[in-house]
Each structure stands twice: as structure tokens, then as C-alpha cells.
N, C-alpha and C positions, 0 to 999 in steps of 0.2 A: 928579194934581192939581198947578196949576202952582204954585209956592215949596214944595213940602213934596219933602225926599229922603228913598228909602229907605233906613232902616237899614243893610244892604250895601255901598252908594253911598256914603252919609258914612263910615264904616268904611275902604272904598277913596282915598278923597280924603285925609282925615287920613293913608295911610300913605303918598299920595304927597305930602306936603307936611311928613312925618316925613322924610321921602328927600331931599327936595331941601335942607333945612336940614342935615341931614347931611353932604351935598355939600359945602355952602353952608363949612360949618365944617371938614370936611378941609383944602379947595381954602384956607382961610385958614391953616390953620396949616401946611402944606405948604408953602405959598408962600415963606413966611421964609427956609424953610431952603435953597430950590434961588437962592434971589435970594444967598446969603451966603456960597454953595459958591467957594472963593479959584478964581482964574482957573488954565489947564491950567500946570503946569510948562514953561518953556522948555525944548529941548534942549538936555543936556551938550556944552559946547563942551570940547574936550582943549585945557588951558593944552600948551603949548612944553616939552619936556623941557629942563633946561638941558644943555649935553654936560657931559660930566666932563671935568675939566682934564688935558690930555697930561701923562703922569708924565715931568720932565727928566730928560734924559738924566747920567748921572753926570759928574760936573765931570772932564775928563782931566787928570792927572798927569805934572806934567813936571818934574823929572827921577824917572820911575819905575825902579826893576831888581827881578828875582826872578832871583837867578843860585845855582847850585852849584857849587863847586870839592873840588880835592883837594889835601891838600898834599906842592908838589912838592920844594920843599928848603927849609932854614932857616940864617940869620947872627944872628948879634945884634940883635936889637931890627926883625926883620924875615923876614916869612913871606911864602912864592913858593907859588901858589896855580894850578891848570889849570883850568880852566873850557869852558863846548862853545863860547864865545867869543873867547878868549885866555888870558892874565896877568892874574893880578887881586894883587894884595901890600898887608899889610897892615903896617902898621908899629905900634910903639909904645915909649914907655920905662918904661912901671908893669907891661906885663903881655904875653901871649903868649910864655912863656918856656917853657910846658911842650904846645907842641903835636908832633905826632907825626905818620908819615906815614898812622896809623890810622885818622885825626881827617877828618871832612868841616866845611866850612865853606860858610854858607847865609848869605844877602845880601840884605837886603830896603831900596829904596829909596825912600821919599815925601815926595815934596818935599823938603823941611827933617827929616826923618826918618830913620835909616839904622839898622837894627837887624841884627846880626852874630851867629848863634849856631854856636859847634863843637860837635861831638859826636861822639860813636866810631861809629865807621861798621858796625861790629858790629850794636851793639845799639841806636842811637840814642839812647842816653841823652844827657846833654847836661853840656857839662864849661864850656864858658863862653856866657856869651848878656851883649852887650854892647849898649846902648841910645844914639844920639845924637840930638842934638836941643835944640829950646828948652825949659826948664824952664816946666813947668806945672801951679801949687798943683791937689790935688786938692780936690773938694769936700767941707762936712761935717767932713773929718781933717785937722787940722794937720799932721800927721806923714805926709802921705800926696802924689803928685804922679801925673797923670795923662802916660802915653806910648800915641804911635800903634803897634801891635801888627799884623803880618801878616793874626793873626785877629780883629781889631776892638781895640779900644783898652782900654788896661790901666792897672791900677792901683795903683802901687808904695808900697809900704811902708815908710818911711826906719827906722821900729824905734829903736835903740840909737845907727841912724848918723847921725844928721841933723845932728849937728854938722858932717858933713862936708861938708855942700852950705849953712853958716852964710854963707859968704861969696858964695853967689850970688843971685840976684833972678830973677822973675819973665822968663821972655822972655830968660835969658841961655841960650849954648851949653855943653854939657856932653856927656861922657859918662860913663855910669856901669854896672856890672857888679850883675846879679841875680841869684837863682836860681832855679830850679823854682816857687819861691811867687810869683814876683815881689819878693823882698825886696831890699833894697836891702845890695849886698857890697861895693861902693867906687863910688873915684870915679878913673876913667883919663884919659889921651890915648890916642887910636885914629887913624890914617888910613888910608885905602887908596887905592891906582890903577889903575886897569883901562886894559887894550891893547886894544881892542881888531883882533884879527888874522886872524877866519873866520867866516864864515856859518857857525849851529849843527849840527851832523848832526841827520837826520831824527830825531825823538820826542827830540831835548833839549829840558831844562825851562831853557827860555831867555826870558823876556822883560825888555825894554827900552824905553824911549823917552826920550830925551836931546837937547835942544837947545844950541847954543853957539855961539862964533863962531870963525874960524878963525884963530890965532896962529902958525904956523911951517910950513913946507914941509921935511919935509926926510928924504933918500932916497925910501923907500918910503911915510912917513909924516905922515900930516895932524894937527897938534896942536891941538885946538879946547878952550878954554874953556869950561869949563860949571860951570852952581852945586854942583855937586859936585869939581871941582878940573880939570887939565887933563886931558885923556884922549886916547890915541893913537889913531887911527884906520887900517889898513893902507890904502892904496888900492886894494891888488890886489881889495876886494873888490867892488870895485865904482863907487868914488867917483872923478866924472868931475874936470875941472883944473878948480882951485878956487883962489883970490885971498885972500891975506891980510887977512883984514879983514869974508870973509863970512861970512853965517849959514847954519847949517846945522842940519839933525833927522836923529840917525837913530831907526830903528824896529825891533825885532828883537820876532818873534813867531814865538817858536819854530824851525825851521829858514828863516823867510821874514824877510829883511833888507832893508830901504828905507828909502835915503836921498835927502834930499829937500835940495831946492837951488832957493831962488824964481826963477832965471830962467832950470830947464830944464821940459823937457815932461813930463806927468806918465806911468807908464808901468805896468804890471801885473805886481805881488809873482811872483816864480817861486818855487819848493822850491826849497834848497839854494845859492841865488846874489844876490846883492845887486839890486836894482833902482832906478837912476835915475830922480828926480823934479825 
């Protein structure tokens, strides 16, 4: 009969119109979420590494020495010393009155720095260690002043003596005698001069770099000025004719000696022999 369905029929219709409402309500509430989804990630781009800053090279020292002597004979108020270099003599009038032919003497030069220690060549103990230099308050300790040391920089302890450095200041020149603590044992004149008159034999603990300008000709001997006092130069060892008046570097590294002069050619260190620059 036509308008009337069968039981079955309507049964089937309501579940497909259960179905499609179903649908109807996923497809809505699904919807929200894929429309809200943030957009894909860009790809990582790698920022720029920055480089790392070249580590400078250490500032060179001029006038630098690390020399060892022996000592060769002694007068009053003045010790003659061998070295793998030459003559090295150190003078004074408060002290070096008790060294001995036993005793080595060790030489360290920086800059404005000059530290001088003897010791007995036996056993290396250490019988005087003598400090030059500008005075320099330590930090923190009144009683206390800061020196450049071989092995990094030191720190002396004026103790009981400090009245003895009353009358100097800050940035003045001095020398003074320590001991083993670094404590402060007086307060000297010291000088010394060096010859020099050979390229060092092979495995001497020799180094140098000295600059100056040239003051005197005479025999065998070139006298150059440098901020460490005058110094002799031999020419046998290699230093070509030279003018009053010029500058000059030498270099000594170990048995390898170069000397350098701005208006020759430059030339390659040998063992055992000077080399013209």
C-alpha cells in the first residue's frame, strides 16, 4: 500500500539518518581542530659560528738574558764571572764579599727587571738571590711589594725591614736581597757587564735578545748601548762594519747567534756561528 512503510523499512531509514547525523557531528567537531593545527615548522637554519679569537702571541722582551756563569777570580768590590758567552762581572759596595770559586751565578733579564741568584754548585742551595727593579706596592699587604721572578712573579715580604725602603716610592729603582721565603734581607747597589765574545757551545743554556745603538769601535770590539748599560760586542763573531751611531739587535738562542743590522740582508741562524741580518 502506497504511504504506509514496513516496520523493517522505517527501522532501516532511522539508522541511516542516525548515521548520517553522526557524521553530520564528527565532521563538525573534527573540523575545529585540523583548521587550528599551527602551520609545519620552518627548517633549522645553522646561525654562523663565531671564530674564536687568535690567542696573541706573547709581547717579546727586549732587553731579555737567561745566562750561567762560574766564578773566575775576585778583587774588591768586584766578581769576574765565565759564561758559554763571555765575561759577565758584577760589582758592588754593600755585598758580594763572600763568593767563592764553588758558587755558580744565574742571570735573569726582563725588561726593567734583573734578578741575580748564587748558590753552591754542589748542592744548589742558594746563598744570595738579589732582585733589581722598579718598586712595586703589593696588593692587600702594606708590608708587602710585588717582583718579576724567572718563575712567574713574586711576592716579597718587607717583615721587620720596611723601614729600610722608607725613603723610596712607588716606580723607583732599587735593589734588594731575599731569601729562600722571599723575605726581604736588605737593600744593596748591584751592577753588572757582560762581553760579549762567542757563540755559545752546542747544548749551552744560553739565551738573549738585546737591542742598542752602536757608541765606540775599537780593536776587535763594538760598544753598543743598551738599557741595560754598555755591552761589548767581539766582532770576530760575526758582526759585519758597523758606524757609530747604528742600531743594532743581537739574538743568541742557545748555540744559534744573530745579529741583525737594518740595512743588511736578512740570512739563516747556523749552529755554533753568528749570522748576519
Amino acid at each position: 500500500m502506497i504511504g504506509i512503510c514496513h516496520p523493517s523499512i522505517r527501522r532501516l531509514q532511522h539508522c541511516i539518518r542516525d548515521t548520517l547525523y553522526a557524521a553530520v557531528i564528527v565532521g563538525t567537531l573534527l573540523g575545529p581542530v585540523h583548521a587550528e593545527e599551527s602551520p609545519a615548522t620552518p627548517a633549522m637554519t645553522s646561525s654562523p659560528i663565531a671564530e674564536a679569537p687568535v690567542a696573541s702571541e706573547p709581547a717579546t722582551i727586549d732587553p731579555s738574558i737567561t745566562l750561567r756563569g762560574s766564578v773566575w777570580r775576585t778583587k774588591a768590590g768586584i766578581v769576574f764571572l765565565r759564561t758559554p758567552i763571555g765575561l759577565l762581572s758584577l760589582s758592588s759596595k754593600t755585598t758580594l764579599k763572600d763568593l767563592k770559586a764553588s758558587h755558580e751565578v744565574r742571570l735573569w733579564v726582563h725588561g726593567r727587571h734583573t734578578v741575580v741568584e748564587i748558590r753552591k754548585r754542589a748542592d744548589g742551595s742558594l746563598v744570595h738571590r738579589y732582585l733589581s727593579g722598579p718598586m712595586t706596592a703589593g696588593t692587600g699587604d702594606p708590608k708587602s711589594f710585588q717582583w718579576w721572578g724567572p718563575d712567574g712573579d713574586l711576592t716579597i715580604q718587607l717583615g721587620t725591614e720596611d723601614e729600610r725602603l722608607s725613603s723610596y716610592h712607588e716606580g723607583d729603582l732599587l735593589t734588594v736581597e731575599v731569601d729562600d721565603a722571599n723575605s726581604l734581607r736588605g737593600v744593596h747597589d748591584l751592577q753588572f757587564d757582560l762581553q760579549i765574545s762567542q757563540a755559545p757551545p752546542t747544548g749551552a743554556d744560553a739565551q738573549l735578545l738585546l737591542s742598542g745603538t752602536v757608541t765606540k769601535l775599537k780593536s776587535n770590539f763594538v760598544f753598543i748601548r743598551t738599557p741595560i748599560g754598555l755591552v761589548m760586542l767581539n766582532s770576530k763573531i760575526g758582526v759585519p762594519h758597523v758606524k757609530v751611531g747604528q742600531p743594532l739587535t743581537i739574538r743568541i738562542d742557545q748555540e744559534h747567534v744573530t745579529v741583525t743590522l737594518p740595512s743588511t740582508k736578512p740570512a739563516t741562524p747556523r749552529s755554533g756561528a753568528a749570522t748576519i741580518r
